[in-house]
N, C-alpha and C positions, 0 to 999 in steps of 0.2 A: 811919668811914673804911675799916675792912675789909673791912665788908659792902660798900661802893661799890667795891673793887679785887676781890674774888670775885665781883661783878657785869659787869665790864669783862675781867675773865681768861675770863668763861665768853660771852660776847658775841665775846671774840677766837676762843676757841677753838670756837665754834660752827660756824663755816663754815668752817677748815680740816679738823676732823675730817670735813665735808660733802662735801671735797675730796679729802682721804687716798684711795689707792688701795684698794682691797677688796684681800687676799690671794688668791694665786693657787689654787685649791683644786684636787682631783681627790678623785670619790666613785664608788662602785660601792655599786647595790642589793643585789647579789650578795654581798660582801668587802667586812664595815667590817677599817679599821686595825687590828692586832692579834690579828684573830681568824683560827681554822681556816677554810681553803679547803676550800668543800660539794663533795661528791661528785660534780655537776652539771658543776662546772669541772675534775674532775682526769680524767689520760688513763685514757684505755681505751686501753693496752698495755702492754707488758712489767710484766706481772703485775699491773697496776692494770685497777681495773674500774668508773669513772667514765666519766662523757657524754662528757665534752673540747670542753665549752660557753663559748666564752669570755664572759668575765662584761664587763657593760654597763657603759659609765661616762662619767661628763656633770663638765664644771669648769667653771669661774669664777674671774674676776677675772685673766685675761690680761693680761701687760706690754701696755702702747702701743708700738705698730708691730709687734706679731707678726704675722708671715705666711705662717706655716704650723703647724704641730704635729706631733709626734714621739711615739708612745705603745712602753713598753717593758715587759718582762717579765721581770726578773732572778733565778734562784737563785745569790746566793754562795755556798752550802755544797756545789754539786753536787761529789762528789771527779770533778774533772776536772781540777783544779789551775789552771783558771781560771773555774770559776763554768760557769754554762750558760743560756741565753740562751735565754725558751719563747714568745716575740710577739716582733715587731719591727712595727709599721705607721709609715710614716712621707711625708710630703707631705697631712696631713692639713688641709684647707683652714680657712683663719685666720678665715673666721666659723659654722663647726662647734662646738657646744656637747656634744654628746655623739656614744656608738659604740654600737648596741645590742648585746643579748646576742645571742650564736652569729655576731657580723658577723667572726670569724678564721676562718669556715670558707671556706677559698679555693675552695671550691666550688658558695659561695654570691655571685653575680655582686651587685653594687649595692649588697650588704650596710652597707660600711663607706662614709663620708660619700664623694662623688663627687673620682676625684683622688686617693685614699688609695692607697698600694702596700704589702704586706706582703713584709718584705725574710726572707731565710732565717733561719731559726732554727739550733738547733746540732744538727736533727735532718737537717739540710740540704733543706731545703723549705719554703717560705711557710706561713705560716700559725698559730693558734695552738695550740701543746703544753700542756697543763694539766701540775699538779705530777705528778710521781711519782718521789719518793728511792728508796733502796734500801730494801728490808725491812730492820726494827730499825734506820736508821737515825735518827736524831736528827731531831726535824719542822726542815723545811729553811724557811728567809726567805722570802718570795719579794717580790720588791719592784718594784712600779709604778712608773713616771713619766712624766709628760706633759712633756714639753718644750714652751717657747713657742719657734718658732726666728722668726733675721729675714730670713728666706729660705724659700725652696723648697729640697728637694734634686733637684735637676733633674741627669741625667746617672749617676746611680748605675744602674750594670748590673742587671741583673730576679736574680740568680742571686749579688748580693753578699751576703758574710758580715754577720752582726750586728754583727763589732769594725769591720766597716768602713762600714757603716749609723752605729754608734755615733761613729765616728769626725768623719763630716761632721756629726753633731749639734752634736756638743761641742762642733766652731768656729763653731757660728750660735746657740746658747742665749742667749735672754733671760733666761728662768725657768725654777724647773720646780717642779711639783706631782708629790708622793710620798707612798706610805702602805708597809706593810709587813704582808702577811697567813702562816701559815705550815699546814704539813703535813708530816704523818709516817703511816710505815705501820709 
């Protein structure tokens, strides 16, 4: 009788696990989770002497009814007393599966998936800032996230701030896929 109810439990559960959504992920070739950001990605200025390449990254397992995507680039430890904000792209079209490497250089037309905008940074200009703390300071967080939104952001000024890019995110989030990589100088 047991073996016939572990035969009927795993018969049920076969094709809902078939069904279960995948997890929403975000990965970069460049920066797995938890490790040191390469040289490659970090700025070249104020006293840093990296590429300022922003690093490539492809997700999966998107909520249902996303239709758009939102990619960010957070330091909370920047002393700025509110963190400091080194990517913003956002209106990233909802069947885009990845962003290649060097596609934050706003200098680089077509780069980012078609329909993407990069919103300012706290450097005040589009595009991406790689890490760079202050010397001896403690390696700083720096943390990704892909939001799924259920919208566009349509109508966001070319010249708004990150908190306010961040802002129209937060009221369209389905999901969001996140890692955390760090640097210190």
């Amino acid at each position: 009788m047991r073996h016939a109810l572990t035969i009927i439990g795993l018969a049920i559960a076969a094709p809902l696990a078939a069904q279960a959504p995948s997890a929403f992920t975000l990965t970069s070739t460049e920066i797995a989770p938890g490790s040191t950001v390469k040289a490659a990605q970090v700025m070249n200025n104020m006293g840093c002497t990296g590429q300022n390449v922003s690093p490539s990254f492809s997700w999966k397992g998107a909520p249902a009814n996303t239709k758009s995507f939102a990619l960010t680039m957070y330091d909370p430890d920047a002393p700025t007393g509110s963190g400091f904000w080194h990517w913003v792209v956002y209106n990233i079209p909802a069947d885009a599966k990845s962003i290649a490497a060097g596609a934050g250089d706003p200098k680089k037309t077509g780069a980012l998936p078609a329909g993407s905008v990069q919103g300012n940074t706290d450097m005040a200009a589009p595009g991406y800032i790689g890490p760079c703390p202050p010397a001896g300071d403690k390696p700083h967080h720096y943390v990704f996230t892909l939001y799924a939104l259920d919208a566009a952001l349509d109508g966001i000024p070319a010249n708004a701030t990150a908190a306010y890019v961040g802002f129209n995110i937060h009221g369209h989030t389905l999901g969001k896929a996140t890692f955390t990589a760090l640097y210190g100088r």
